[in-house]
N, C-alpha and C positions, 0 to 999 in steps of 0.2 A: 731236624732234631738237635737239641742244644748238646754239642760236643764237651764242653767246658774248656774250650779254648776260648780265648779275646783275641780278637784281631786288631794288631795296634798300627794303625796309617805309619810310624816312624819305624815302623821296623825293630823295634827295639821293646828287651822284655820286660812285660806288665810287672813282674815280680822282683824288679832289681829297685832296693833301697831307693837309689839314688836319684829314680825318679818321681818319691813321693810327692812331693811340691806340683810337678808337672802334670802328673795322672790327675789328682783335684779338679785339675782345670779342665782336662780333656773333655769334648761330650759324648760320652756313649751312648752308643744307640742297639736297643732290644728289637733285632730285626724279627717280622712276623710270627711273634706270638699272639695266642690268644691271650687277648688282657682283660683282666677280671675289672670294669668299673664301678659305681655305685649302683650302674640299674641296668646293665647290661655286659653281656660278652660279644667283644668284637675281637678279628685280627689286626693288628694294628702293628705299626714300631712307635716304641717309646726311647725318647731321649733324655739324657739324665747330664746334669754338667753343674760343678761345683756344690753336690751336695743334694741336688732338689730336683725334681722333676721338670724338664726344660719344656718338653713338645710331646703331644699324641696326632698322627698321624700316620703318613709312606712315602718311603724312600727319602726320611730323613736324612741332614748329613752329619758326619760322623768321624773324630777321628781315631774312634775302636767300636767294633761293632761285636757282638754276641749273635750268636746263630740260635736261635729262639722257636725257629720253626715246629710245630708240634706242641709244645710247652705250653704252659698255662702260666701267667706272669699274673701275681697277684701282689694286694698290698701285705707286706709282711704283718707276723702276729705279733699282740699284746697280749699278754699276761700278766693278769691283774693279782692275781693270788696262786701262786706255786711255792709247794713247800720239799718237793722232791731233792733240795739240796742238801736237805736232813742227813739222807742217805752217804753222799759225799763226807758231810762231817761226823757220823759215825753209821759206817758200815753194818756194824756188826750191835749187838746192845752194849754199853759201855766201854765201845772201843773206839777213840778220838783219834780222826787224822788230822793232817796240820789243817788250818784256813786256807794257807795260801793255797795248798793240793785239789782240797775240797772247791776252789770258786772257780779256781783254773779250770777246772773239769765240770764243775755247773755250765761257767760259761758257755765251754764250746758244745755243750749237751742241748743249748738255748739253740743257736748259730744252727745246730743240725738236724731243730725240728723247726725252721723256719721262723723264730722267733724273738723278732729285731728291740723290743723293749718287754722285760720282767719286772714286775715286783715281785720279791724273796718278800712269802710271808714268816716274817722269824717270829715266832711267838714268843716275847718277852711274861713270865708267868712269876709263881712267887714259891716255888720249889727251885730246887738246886739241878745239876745235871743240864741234859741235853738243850732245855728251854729255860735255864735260868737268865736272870741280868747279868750275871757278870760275861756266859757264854755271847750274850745279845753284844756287850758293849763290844766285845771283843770280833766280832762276826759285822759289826760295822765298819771299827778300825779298820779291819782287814779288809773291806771291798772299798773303803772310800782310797787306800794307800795302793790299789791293784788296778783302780780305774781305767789309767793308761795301757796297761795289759790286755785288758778284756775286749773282748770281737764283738759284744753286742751293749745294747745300756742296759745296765744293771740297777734299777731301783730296788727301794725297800717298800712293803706293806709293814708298818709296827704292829703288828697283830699283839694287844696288848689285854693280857690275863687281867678284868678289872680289877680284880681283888691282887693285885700285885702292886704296893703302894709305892716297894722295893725299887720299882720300874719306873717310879714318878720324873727323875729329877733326868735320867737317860731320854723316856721319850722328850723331854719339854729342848733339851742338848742335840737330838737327831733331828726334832724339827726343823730346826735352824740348818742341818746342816746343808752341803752342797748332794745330798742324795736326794733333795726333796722327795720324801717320804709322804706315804699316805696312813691314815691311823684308822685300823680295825678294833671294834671294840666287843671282844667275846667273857664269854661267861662260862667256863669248863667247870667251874667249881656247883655253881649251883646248878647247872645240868645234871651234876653227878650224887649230887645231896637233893635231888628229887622225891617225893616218895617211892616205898617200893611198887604202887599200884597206880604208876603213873609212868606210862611211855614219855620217850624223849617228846615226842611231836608234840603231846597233848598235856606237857608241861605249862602254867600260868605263865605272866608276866613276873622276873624275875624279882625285878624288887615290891611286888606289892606285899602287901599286910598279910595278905590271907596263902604265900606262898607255901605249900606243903613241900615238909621235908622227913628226908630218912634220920634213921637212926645212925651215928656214926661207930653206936657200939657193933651194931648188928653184923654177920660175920659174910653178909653178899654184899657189902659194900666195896669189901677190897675187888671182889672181879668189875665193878663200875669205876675204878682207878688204874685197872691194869696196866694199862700202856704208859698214862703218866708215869705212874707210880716204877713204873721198869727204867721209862727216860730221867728219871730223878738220881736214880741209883741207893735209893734208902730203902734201910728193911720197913717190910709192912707196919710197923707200931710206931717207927718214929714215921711215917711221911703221913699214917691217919693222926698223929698229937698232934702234927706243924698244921695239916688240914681243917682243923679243931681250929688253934689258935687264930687261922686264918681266917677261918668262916663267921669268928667273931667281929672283923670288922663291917660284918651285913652292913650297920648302918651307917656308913662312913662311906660306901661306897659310891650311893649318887652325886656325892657331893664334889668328888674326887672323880669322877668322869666331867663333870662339870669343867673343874677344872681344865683336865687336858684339851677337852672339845674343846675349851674359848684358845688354847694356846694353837689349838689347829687350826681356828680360823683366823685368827693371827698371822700364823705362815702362813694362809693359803693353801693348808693340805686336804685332798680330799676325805671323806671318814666315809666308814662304813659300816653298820651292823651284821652280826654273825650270825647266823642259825636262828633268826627269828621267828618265831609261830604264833605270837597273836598280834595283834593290830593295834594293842595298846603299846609294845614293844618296839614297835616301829615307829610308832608318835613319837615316841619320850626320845626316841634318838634323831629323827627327825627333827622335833624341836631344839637337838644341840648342834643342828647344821649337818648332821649326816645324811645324803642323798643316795645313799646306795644299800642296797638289803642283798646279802650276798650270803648264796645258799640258802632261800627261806626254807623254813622245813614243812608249814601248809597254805592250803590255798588261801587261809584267811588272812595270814602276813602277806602271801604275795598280792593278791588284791588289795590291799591298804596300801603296798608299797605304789601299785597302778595306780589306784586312785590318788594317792599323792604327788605324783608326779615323781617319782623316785626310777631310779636304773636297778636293774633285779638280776643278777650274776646267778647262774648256777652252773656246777661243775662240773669239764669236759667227759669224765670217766663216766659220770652217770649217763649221760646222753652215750658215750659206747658201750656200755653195758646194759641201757634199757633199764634204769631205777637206779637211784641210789643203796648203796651196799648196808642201811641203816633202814630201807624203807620209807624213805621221805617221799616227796614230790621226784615225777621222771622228766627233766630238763629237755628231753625231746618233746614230752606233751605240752610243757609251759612254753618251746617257744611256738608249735601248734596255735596254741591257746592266747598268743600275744604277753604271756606274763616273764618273758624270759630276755629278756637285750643283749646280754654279754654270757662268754663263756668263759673259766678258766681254766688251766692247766689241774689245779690243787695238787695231786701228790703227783703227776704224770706227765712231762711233758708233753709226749708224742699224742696225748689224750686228745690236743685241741683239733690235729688237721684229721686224727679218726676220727671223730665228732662230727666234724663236717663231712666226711666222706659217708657216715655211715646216714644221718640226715637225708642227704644230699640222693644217696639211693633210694631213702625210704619215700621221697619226695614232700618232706617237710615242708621244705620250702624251695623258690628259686633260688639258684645258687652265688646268687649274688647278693642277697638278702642272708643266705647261713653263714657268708665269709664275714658279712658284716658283724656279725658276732663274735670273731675273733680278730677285729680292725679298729672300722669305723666307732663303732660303737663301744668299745673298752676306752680307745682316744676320748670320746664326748665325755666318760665318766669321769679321767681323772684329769681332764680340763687339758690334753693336749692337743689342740688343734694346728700344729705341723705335721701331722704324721695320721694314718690309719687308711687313706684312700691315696687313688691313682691317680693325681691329678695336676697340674702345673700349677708351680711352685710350691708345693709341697716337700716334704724331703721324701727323699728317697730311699725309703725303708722299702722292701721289695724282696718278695721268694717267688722264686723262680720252679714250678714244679713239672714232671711227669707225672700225667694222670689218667692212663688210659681206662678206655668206659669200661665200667662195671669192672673195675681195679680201683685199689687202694692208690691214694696218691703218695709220691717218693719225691723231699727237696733234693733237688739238682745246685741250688745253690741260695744265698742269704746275703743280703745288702742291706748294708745301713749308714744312711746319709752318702746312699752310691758309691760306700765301699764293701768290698769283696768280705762279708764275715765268715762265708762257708761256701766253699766249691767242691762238688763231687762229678765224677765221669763212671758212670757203671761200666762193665765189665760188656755187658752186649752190646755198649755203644762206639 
């Protein structure tokens, strides 16, 4: 059983400065765990040296070894879309702590669910407060200037309010920058100016002609803004006038996705569609290079999204809770169903390795196929192919779990590029 000790051949400790240079090189070896592959569990040791996955094999050599025995050594997780650092940046409702507190403590919240690369979906939107541009520009500043700090990689999702035009000249700035960023493109506004006899699910496609809408005098529109409308910080009459004002760019606005999609395939970033439900909606953005439909909300986006060859994200909490808390599609039947590739965190870290455990009991699938869901297959989406499986030459992104049967699993510890992000020794060990 992994003690969280290293055994280091020179006799000398893992944890002193002064040998950062040196440990790089070393190769350590994961003596006899079970290691999770793409299509199998075996016991094995894995060797790790300058970064990347050296050797799978026994009785590798080594000159620090981890006592692995018991343990379940898998590839660490991605998260494509988590927005729980919200929380970090304000607590409470309209109560702001600094950045740098808020990321430091995202960070190592990443590190000790196991999860060695994040995109922070910041929702850039065209209200003020918690999801404004100015909050966005400044919640990038801050993590691209903390980089060196942080224990795990921290990207960005631009989850970008379309009707936020405010946001235009920031996302085309972050594309570029050194966070390669990937761009979600959501639509909270006209979800919310729906009509009133028309469920979220079974909303049209957003920009056609014949889209029905509410009344924005009518006085149950405010309970369909409430959380915005709370994260803004305005009273109810100015945030529905600005709503108003804003609703009247409708027609401007495909044109203006337009743009940023060609500026995304430019950089090379992935894109994605948000909440989509019909199969027209997932063409129009498929047609601007978006290959990912994340969070469909029915079967007939998700099946557009299969038949087009598209990656289909839905979110870890739904799959632990058995449904989405909105009544959409239940991410544990779609991956059943084959409609489902990737899993994300959304507002929960700890959601992704429940997800898998609870799956994993229910006999979903084999479990080398559910881990791929929060790995292998999040890496293929946003084109990172160093990282998501077990394998040589790879890096060596890697969590280290206790998982006894018919128990929840518990990280023991977090590597990325076979460095130490998160080490724990429980109390019975």
């Amino acid at each position: 059983m992994f003690t969280g000790h290293v055994h280091d051949g020179t006799n000398r400790a893992v944890r002193d400065r002064s040998m950062k240079d040196q440990t790089t090189t070393m190769t350590t070896v994961f003596r006899g765990a079970q290691v999770l592959l793409s299509d199998d569990l075996v016991e094995a040791d894995v060797s790790i040296a300058n970064g990347v996955i050296a050797e799978i094999g026994s009785d590798l050599p080594a000159d620090r070894t981890v006592d692995a025995r018991g343990c379940l050594l898998a590839p660490a997780l991605i998260d494509l879309h988590g927005d729980a650092f919200e929380r970090q940046m304000m607590p409470r409702p309209g109560v702001f702590f600094p950045l740098e507190t808020a990321l430091l403590e995202t960070d190592r919240q990443l590190a000790a669910n196991g999860i060695a690369t994040a995109y922070h979906a910041l929702t850039i939107g065209w209200a003020p407060g918690l999801r404004s541009v100015e909050r966005g520009a400044e919640f990038l500043a801050a993590l691209q200037a903390l980089a060196p700090r942080l224990t795990v990689e921290n990207r960005v999702q631009l989850r970008w309010e379309t009707f936020a035009f405010e946001a235009v000249d920031l996302i085309r700035n972050a594309l570029q920058s050194p966070l390669t960023p990937s761009l979600a493109f959501n639509d909270h506004l006209s979800m919310s100016l729906r009509s009133f006899d028309t469920t979220v699910q079974a909303r049209g496609f957003e920009h056609a002609a014949n889209y029905a809408v509410a009344d924005l005098d009518d006085p149950r529109i405010l309970k369909r803004f409430g959380k915005d409308m709370t994260n803004s910080g305005l009273p109810d009459a100015e945030y529905l006038a600005l709503a108003r004002k804003v609703w009247a760019r409708r027609p401007d606005v495909p044109g203006t996705i337009a743009q940023l999609a060609e500026a995304a395939r430019a950089a090379g970033a992935p894109m994605l569609s948000h909440d989509d439900t019909r199969s027209e909606t997932r063409a129009f953005f498929r047609g601007h290079g978006s290959r990912v439909s994340e969070f469909p909300m029915t079967l007939e986006a998700a099946q557009a999204a299969r038949e087009g060859g598209d990656t289909i994200i839905f979110g870890s909490p739904n799959a632990v809770r058995g449904g989405r808390h909105i009544g959409s599609l239940a991410a544990a039947d779609m991956v059943e169903a084959g409609l489902c590739d990737a899993l994300a965190s959304d507002y929960f870290y700890p959601a992704m390795l429940a997800a898998v455990s609870r799956m994993d009991r229910e006999k979903r699938a084999d479990r080398a196929t559910l881990w791929s869901l929060v790995s292998d297959e999040p890496a293929r989406a946003m084109g990172l192919t160093d990282r998501g499986r077990i394998a040589p030459g790879l890096r060596a992104d890697l969590v280290l779990l206790d998982w006894p049967e018919d128990d929840a699993p518990a990280v023991l510890a977090t590597y990325v590029a076979g460095r130490a992000a998160y080490q724990a020794q429980p109390l019975g060990h």
